[in-house]
matplotlib code that plots the C-alpha trace (Angstrom):
import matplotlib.pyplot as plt

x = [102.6, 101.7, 100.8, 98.8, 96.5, 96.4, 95.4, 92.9, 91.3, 91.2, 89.0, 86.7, 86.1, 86.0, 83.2, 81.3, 81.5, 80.0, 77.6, 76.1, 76.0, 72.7, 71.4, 72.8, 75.7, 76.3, 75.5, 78.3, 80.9, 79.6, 79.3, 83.4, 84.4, 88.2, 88.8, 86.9, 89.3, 92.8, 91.4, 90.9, 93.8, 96.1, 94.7, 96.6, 99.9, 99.6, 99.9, 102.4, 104.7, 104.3, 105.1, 108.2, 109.6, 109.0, 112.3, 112.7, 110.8, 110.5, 114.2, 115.1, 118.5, 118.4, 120.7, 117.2, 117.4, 116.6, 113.4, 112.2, 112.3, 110.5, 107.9, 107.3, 107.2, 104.6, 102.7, 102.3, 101.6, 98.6, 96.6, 94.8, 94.4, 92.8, 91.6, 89.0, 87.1, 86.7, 85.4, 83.2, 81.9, 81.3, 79.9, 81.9, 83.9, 87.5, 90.3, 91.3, 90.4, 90.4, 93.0, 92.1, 92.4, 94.8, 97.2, 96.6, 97.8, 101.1, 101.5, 101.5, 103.1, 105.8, 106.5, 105.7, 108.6, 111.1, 110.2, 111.5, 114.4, 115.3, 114.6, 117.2, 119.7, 120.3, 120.2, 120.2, 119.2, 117.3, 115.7, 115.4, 112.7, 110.1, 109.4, 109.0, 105.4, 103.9, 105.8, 104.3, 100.9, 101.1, 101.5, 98.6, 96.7, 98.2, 97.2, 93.4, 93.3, 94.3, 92.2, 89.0, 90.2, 90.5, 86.3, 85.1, 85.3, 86.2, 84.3, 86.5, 87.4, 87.3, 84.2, 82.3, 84.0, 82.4, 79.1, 79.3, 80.4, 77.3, 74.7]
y = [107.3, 108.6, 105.4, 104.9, 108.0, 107.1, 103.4, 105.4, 107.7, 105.4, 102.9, 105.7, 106.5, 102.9, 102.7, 105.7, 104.4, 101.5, 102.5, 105.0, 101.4, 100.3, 97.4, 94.3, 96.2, 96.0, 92.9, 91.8, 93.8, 92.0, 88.2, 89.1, 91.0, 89.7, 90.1, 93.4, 94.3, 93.2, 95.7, 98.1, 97.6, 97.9, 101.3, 103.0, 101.1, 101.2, 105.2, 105.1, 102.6, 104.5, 107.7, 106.4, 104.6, 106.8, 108.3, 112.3, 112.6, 109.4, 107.4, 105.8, 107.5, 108.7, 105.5, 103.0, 101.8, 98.0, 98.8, 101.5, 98.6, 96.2, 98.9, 99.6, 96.0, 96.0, 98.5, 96.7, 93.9, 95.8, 97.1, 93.9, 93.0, 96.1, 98.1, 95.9, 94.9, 98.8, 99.3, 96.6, 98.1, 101.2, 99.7, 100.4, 98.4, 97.6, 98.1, 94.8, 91.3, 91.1, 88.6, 85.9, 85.8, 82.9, 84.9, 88.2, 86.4, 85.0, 88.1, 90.1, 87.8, 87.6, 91.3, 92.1, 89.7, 90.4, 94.1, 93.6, 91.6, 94.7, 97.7, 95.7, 94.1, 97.1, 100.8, 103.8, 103.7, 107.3, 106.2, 102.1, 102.9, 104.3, 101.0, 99.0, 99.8, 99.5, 95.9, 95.2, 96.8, 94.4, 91.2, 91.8, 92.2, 88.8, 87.2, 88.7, 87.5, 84.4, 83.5, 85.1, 82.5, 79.9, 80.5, 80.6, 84.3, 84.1, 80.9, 78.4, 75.2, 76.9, 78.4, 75.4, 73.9, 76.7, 76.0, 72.2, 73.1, 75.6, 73.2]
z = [96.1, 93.3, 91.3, 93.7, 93.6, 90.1, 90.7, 93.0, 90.4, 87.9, 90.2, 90.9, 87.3, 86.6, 89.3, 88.3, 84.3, 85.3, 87.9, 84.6, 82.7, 81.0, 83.2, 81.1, 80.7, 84.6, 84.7, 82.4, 84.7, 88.0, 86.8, 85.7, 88.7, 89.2, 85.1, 85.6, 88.2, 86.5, 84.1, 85.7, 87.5, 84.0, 82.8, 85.4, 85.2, 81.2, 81.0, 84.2, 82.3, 79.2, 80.4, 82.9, 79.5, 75.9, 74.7, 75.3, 78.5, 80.4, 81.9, 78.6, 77.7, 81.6, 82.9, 82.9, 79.5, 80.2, 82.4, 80.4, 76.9, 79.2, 80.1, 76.7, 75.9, 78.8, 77.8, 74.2, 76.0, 78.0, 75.1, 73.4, 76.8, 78.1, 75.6, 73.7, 76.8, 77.3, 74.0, 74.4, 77.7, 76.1, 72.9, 70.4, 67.9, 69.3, 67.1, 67.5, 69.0, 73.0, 74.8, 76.7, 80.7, 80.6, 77.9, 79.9, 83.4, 81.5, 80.1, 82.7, 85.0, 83.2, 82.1, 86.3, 87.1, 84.8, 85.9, 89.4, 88.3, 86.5, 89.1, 91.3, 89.0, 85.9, 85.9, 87.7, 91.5, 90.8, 88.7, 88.3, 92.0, 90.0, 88.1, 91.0, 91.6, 88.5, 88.1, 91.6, 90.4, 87.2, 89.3, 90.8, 88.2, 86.8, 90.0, 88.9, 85.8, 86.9, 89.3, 86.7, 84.4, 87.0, 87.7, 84.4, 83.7, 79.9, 79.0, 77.2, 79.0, 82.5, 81.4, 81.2, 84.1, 86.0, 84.7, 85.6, 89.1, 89.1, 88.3]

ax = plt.figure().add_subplot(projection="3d")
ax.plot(x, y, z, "-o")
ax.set_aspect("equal")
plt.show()
């Protein structure tokens, strides 16, 4: 429940950011909506997994050892997929190149599975529940970026595909 308050909150800022957008700016965000979404999506689920999983106050020497290393993992995974695009939005220089759609989808697809493998085959049942969401939370997010790459969203080969089937 509370993941998804934060989801919740996270969308509303995410609205209100890009409502205050310059014009062009906007723009940008509505021609990508399903990327747009994955990410904004995967700010909420990146602090959640990183909070659930660092050493000392999160579940990682609390009996969920083996979800908390794949929500780190995760949450690695997350940041050259989220964070750039932010930074872009916001026009500043990211730290680092941004990920593709097709890389984020695999990505995330494959840390959200091996996520629920984990909640039910290793760790503590008091804790081992409170990974569940986020990994369900991450799959979704794949499924977005999927289907942004799938139309074109970050230009490439399925980029120009979507410009032939536009014309």
């Amino acid at each position: 429940v509370m993941l998804i308050y934060l989801i919740m909150t996270a969308g509303t800022l995410a609205a209100a950011f890009v409502v205050l957008l310059p014009g062009d700016k906007r723009q940008q965000v509505f021609q990508k909506r399903f990327s747009w979404a994955g990410r904004v999506m995967c700010l909420p689920v990146m602090l959640r997994l990183f909070w659930l999983s660092v050493p000392f106050f999160g579940w990682f020497f609390d009996g969920c050892f083996w979800s908390c290393v794949n929500g780190l993992v995760s949450v690695a995974a997350m940041v050259p997929i989220v964070i750039p695009a932010w930074c872009e939005l916001a026009s500043m220089q990211p730290p680092f190149p941004k990920a593709g759609l097709r890389f984020s989808a695999m990505t995330l697809g494959s840390s959200s599975i091996s996520g629920v493998v984990l909640v039910f085959t290793s760790g503590d049942s008091k804790c081992s529940g409170n990974f569940l969401a986020p990994s369900v939370w991450m799959a979704l997010a794949a499924i977005l970026y999927g289907i942004g790459w799938a139309r074109g969203e970050g230009g490439g080969v399925m980029g120009a595909a979507a410009a032939m089937r536009s014309r």
